[in-house]
N, C-alpha and C positions, 0 to 999 in steps of 0.2 A: 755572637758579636755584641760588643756594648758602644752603645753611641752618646756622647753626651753634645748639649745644647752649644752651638756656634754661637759664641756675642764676643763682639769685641771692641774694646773701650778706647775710645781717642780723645782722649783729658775729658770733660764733663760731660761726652756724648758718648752714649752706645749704641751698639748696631748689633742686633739681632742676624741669625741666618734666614729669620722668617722676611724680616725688612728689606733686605737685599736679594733675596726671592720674588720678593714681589715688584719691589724697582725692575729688576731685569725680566719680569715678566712681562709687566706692559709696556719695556721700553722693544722689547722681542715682540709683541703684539703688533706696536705700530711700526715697525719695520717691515714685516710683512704685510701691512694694510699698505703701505707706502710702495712696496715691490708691486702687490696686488693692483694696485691703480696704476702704477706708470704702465706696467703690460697691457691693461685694458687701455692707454691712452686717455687717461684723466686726470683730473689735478692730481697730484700726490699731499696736497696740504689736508686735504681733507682725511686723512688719517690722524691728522694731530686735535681735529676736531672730537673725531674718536673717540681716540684714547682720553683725553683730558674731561670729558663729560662721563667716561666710563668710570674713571676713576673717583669722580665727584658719586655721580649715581652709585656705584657701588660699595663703595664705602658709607655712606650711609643706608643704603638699603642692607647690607650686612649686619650693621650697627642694628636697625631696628627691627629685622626679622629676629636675631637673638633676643632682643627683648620682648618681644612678642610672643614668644616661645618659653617665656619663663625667667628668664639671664639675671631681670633685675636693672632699676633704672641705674642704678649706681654703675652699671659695666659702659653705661655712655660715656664715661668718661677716664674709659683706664682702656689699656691693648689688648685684652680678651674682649671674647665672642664675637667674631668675624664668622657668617653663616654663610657659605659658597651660595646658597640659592636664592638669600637677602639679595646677597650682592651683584647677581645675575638677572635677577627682575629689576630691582635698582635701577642699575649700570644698563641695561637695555632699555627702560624707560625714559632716563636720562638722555644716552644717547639717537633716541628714536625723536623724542620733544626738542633736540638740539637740530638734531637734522631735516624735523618741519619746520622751525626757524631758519635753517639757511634755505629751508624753498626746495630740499631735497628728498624723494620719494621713498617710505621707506622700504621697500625692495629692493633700490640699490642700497641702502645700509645693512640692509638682511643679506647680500651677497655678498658684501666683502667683507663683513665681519664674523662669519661664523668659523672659519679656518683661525683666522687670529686668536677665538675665543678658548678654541681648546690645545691651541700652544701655549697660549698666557694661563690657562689651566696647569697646564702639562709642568710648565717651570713651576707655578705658584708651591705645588706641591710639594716641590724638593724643600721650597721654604718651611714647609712643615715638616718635615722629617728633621732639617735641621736644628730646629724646635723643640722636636720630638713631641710633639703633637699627631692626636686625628692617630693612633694605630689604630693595630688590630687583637685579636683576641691572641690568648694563650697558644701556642705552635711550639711544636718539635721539629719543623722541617731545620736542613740545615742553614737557610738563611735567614730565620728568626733573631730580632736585634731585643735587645736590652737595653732599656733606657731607665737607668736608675733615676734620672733628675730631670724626666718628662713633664710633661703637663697635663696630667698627673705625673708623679712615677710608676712604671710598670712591677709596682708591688702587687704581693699577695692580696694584703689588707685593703688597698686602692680598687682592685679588680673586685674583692669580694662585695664591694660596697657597689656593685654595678649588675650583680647577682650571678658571675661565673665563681664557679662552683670549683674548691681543692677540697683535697684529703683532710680529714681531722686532722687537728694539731699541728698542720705547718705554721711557719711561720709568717704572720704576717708580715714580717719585712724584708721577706724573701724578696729578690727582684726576678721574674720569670721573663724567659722570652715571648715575643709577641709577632705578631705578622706586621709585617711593614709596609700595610696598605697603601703607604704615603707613595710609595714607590711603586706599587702596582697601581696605581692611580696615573704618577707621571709612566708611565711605558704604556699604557691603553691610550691614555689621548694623545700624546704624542705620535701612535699607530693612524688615532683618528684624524688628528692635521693632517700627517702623508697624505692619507686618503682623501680627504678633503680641496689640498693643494691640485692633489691629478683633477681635480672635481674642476677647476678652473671655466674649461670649456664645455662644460657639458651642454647639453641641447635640450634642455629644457628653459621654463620661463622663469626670466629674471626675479633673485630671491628664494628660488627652490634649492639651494644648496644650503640655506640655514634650516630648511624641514629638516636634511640630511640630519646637520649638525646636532640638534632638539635629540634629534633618536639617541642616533651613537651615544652622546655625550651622560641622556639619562641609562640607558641601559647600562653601560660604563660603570656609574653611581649604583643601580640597583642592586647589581653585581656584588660589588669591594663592598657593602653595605653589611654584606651576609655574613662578611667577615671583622666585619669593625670593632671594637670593642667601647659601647653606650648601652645608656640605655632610657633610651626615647619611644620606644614600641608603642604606636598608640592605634594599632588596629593586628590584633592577632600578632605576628611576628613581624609585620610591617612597622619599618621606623617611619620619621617625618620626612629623610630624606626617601625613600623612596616611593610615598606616598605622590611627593611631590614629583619623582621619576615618571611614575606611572601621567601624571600629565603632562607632565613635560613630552613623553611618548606619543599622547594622543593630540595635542599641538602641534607635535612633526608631523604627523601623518594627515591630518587636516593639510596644511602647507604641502607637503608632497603630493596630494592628491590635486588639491587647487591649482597648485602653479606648475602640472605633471605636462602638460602642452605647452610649445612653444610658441610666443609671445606672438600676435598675428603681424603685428609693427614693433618693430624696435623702442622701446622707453625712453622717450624725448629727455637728452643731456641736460640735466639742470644748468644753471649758471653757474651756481659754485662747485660743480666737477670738470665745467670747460677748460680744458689745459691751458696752465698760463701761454701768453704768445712768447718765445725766445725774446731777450734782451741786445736793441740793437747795437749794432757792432760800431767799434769807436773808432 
């Protein structure tokens, strides 16, 4: 299968498959945050708080974890290097520093936002396939895609410059198939919301349901990691993202362990989660 990159041009604007991925990823995010709280019986605005300091926090923390990492200051200011884990410490610092400003504990922002996190994952990633970004290595399986005008292209000579290894004398501008991580990426956390959604009621103490998330979501990463095609290794066959997995692992399990008992008292309703009062009647 060959896939080439989604853009599509409306007089002097484009719009990428990745842009529009990502729009309907956090606007899918706060929908759910928004479902999530009316069921609990709390404001619902407070997912717009969310989302909007998420996308503030994350987009910059995206921005400067790839620079940090090497990128180059000049990527600050063009649409490459967005680093999912920049954007996830960011975008959770962000929004954890916006929710001690409205007076809100962050346990309850650790419980309603870790379901949302790995839907607005789950979507994002189609945006990259769209893209044709973030594959995977070289594959014969029969759903191996082709992305001649990727980012890179899924050439010979692209690939070899990443240290996977052809035969003498192919051609370097062969275009080979590849694993389409981007897509095993959205069907695991996709798996992981479900699972997270039933997680709703669980009986444990407020905010143990984002240890959950921590886990799932690194191990997820570690995973598709094995199969990606970079080359970032900077501890034996460990790349950065899974380095950073493995904490992210041992951070959910901290949080699973801590918040593993249920609450002895109920977590006193902040202000700004008390449901507005109905508007009265005219």
């Amino acid at each position: 299968m060959t896939i080439y990159p989604l853009v599509l041009r409306l007089g002097p604007f484009t719009l990428t498959g990745y842009g529009l991925m990502m729009m309907a990823a956090f606007l899918m995010a706060g929908w759910v945050m928004q479902l999530d709280l009316r069921q609990r019986g709390l404001n619902e605005d407070y997912s717009a708080d969310i989302v909007v300091a998420g996308v503030i926090g994350g987009l910059v923390g995206a921005k400067l974890w790839y620079v940090l990492a090497g990128g180059g200051l000049e990527s600050l200011f063009n649409r490459a290097g967005f680093v999912w884990y920049g954007g996830l410490i960011g975008g959770v610092v962000a929004v954890l520093v916006n929710g001690w400003r409205l007076g809100i504990p962050a346990r309850y922002t650790m419980e309603i936002a870790g379901a949302p996190l790995a839907l607005g994952y789950a979507v994002g990633r189609v945006g990259c396939f769209l893209v044709n970004d973030d594959y995977g290595v070289p594959t014969s399986v029969p759903w191996g895609v082709k992305f001649p005008q990727g980012q890179p292209p899924t050439t010979v000579g692209v690939l070899e410059r990443i240290h996977i290894a052809f035969p003498a004398g192919t051609d370097p501008n062969t275009v080979v198939a590849v694993h389409p991580t981007q897509v095993y990426e959205t069907v695991l956390m996709f798996l992981v919301f479900m699972y997270l959604w039933r997680l709703r009621t669980h009986g444990h103490a407020l905010g143990w349901r984002f240890g959950v998330y921590l886990v799932l979501a690194a191990v997820e990463r570690f995973l598709v990691e094995i199969v990606r095609a970079k080359d970032d290794r900077v501890l034996g066959p460990l790349s950065r993202a899974q380095l950073t997995s493995i904490l992210m692992v041992l951070v959910g399990v901290v949080l699973l362990v801590k918040l593993a008992r249920p609450d002895a008292e109920p977590v006193p309703v902040p202000a700004r989660l008390t449901p507005r009062a109905p508007a009265p009647a005219t």
